[in-house]
C-alpha positions in Angstrom: 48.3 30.8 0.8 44.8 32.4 1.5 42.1 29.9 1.0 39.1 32.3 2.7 35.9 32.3 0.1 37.0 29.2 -1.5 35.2 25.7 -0.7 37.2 22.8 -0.9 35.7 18.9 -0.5 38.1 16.2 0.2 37.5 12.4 0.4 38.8 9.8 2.5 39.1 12.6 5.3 38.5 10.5 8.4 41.7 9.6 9.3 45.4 10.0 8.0 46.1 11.9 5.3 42.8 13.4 4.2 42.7 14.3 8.1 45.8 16.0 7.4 44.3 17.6 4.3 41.6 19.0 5.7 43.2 20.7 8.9 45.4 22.0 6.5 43.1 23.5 4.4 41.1 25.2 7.4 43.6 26.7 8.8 44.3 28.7 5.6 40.7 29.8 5.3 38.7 27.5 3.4 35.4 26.2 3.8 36.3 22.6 3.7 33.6 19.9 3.3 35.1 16.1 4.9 34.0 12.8 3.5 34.3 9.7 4.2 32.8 6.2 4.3 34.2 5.8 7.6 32.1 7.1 10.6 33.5 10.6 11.7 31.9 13.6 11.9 31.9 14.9 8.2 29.5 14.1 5.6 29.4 10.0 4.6 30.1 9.9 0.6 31.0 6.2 -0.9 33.3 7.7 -4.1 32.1 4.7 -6.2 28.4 5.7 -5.6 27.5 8.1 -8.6 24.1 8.4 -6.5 25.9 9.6 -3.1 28.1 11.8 -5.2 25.1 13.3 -7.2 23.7 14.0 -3.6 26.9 15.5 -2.4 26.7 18.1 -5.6 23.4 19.1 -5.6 24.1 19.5 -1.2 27.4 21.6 -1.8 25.1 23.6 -4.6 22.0 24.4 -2.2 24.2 25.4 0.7 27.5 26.9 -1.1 26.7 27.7 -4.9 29.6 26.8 -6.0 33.0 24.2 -5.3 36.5 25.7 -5.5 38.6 22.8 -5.3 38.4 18.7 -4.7 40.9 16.5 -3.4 40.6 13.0 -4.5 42.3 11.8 -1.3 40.5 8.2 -0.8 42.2 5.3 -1.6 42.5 1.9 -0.4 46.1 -0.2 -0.5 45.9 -3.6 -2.3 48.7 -5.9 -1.4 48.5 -9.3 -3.4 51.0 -9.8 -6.0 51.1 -11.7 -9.2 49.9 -14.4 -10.2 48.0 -14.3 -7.0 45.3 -11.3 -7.4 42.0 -11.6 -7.1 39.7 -10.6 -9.2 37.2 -9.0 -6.5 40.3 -7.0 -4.9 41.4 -6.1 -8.2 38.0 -4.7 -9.4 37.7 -3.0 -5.8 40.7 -1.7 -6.0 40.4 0.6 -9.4 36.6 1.3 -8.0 38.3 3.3 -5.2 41.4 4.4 -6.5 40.4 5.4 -9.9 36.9 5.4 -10.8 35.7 7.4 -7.4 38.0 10.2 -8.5 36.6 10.3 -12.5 33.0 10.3 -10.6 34.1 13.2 -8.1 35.2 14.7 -11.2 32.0 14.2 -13.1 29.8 15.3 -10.5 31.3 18.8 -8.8 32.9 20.2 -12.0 30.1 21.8 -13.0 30.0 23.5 -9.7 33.6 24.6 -10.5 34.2 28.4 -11.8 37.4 29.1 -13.8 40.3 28.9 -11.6 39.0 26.1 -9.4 41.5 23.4 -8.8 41.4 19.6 -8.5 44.0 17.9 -6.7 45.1 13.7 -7.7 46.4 12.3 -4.7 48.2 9.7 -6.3 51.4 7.5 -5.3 55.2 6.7 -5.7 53.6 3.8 -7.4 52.9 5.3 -10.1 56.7 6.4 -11.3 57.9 3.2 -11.4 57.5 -0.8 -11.0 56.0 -2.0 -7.2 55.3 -5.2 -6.4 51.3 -4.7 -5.3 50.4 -5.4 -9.0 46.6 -3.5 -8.4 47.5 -0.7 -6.4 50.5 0.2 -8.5 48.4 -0.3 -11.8 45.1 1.8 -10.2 47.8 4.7 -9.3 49.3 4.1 -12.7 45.8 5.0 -13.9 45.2 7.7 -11.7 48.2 9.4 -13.3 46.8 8.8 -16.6 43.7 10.4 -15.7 45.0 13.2 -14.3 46.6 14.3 -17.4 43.4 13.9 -19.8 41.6 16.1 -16.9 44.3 18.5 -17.0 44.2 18.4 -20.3 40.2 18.8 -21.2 39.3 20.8 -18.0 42.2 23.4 -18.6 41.1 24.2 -21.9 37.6 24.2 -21.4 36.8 25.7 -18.4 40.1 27.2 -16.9 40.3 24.1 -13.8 43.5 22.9 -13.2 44.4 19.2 -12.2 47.3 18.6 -10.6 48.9 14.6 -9.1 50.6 14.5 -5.6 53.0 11.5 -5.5 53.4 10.8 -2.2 56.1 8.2 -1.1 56.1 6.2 2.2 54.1 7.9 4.4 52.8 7.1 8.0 49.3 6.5 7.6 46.7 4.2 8.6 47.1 2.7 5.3 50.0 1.5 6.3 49.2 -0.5 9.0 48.7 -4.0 6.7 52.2 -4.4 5.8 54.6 -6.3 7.0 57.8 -4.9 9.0 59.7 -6.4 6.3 58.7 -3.9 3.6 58.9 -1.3 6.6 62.5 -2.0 7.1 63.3 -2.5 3.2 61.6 0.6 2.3 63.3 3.3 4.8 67.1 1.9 4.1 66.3 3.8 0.2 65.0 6.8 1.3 67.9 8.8 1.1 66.2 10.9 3.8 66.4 8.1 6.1 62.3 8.3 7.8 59.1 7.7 7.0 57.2 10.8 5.4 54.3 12.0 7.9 51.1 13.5 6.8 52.0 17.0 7.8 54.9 16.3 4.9 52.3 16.0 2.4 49.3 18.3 3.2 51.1 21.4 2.5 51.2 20.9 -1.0 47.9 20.4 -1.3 46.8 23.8 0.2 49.4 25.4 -2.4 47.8 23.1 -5.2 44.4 24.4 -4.2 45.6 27.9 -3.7 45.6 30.7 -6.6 49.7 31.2 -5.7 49.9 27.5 -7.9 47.7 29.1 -11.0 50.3 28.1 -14.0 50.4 24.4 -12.4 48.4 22.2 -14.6 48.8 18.3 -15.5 51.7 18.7 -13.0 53.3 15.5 -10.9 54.6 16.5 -7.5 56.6 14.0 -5.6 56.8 13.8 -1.9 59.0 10.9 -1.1 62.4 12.0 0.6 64.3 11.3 -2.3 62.9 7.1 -2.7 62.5 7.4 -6.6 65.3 9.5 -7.3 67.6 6.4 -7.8 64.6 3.7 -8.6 65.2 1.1 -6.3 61.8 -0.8 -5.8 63.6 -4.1 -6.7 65.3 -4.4 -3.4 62.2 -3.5 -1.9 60.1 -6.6 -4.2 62.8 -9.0 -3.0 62.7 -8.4 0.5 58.9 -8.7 1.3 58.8 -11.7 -1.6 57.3 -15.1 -0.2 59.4 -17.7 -0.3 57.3 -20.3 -2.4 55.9 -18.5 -5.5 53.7 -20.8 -7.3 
């Protein structure tokens, strides 16, 4: 998979799996451009700013010309469960999740030539039922929006737009859960671990790369087997508080 000539942004790439990414992606030759609201060294980009992404575009167009693929990787996990969400997470929650990839969309695909590729990382969550009522219905979205993408952008101008689903995987987004869902979680993956980020970021190099050309509107799982047998319930009931109002 030789990524040399192309340039490739990807978001949320301080830490984790957009870290991941972005190694990834360098060491098959692309011209990768980080972001991040974090502090790291990469380029700060807020994906629910359209300003700060209009300012990303017209950077990426003045120093490169042109943008050969984007990784939506930000996201943010979003825990409360009904009846008990919150309107502000809620809202912050599709912000990040969903509306920062539309606007990444919006603002560097008319930098895109035919060919260029756009890369969903979505979730797990968004096959079947999980108990985080806005994380699972932002990823649910995220799917959804992949497909129209994949759809328009495909027949229009030749990008393809493809979902990663990854399943439980060791990332810093991890970190606010409890050991409960921890221990429920692993005892279904038929695989018996976590995933790690170096289990993920290879297919998003191939996703970006010209050897997945025919791939379009596709949904790639990464999850060591978890949704083959759909057994979030056991998951729910675990980590469920004991007094639900």
């Amino acid at each position: 998979m030789d990524l040399h000539g192309k340039v490739v942004v990807v978001t949320g790439a301080a830490r984790g799996q957009g870290a991941a990414e972005v190694a990834a992606l360098r060491a098959a030759g692309a011209t990768v451009v980080a972001t991040d609201v974090l502090p790291f060294d990469g380029r700060r980009l807020d994906v629910t700013s359209p300003e700060e992404w209009g300012e990303l575009a017209s950077w990426i167009e003045g120093e490169h010309g042109a943008v050969h693929g984007l990784v939506n990787n930000a996201g943010v996990a979003a825990r409360e469960r009904l009846p008990r969400v919150s309107l502000d997470a809620w809202q912050r929650t599709f912000d990040i999740n969903v509306t920062g990839p539309m606007l990444g969309i919006q603002a560097l695909v008319p930098l895109m030539p035919p060919g260029s590729s756009i890369v969903n990382i979505c979730s797990v969550a968004a096959v079947s039922g999980h108990a985080a009522a806005a994380y699972t219905a932002s990823k649910w979205a995220l799917r959804g929006l992949t497909r129209s993408a994949a759809l328009e952008l495909g027949s229009t101008r030749g990008i393809r737009v493809n979902a990663v689903m990854p399943g439980l995987v060791d990332t810093p987004l991890m970190e606010s859960a409890p050991a409960a869902f921890f221990d429920a979680a692993v005892a279904e993956v038929p695989l018996g671990r976590m995933g790690e980020v170096a289990d993920i970021a290879p297919t998003v190099v191939f996703l970006v790369s010209d050897d997945s050309a025919y791939y379009n509107g596709a949904e790639l799982v990464i999850d060591g087997g978890l949704t083959a047998h759909v057994s979030h319930k056991r998951i729910a009931d675990a980590t469920r508080p004991t007094a639900v109002e």
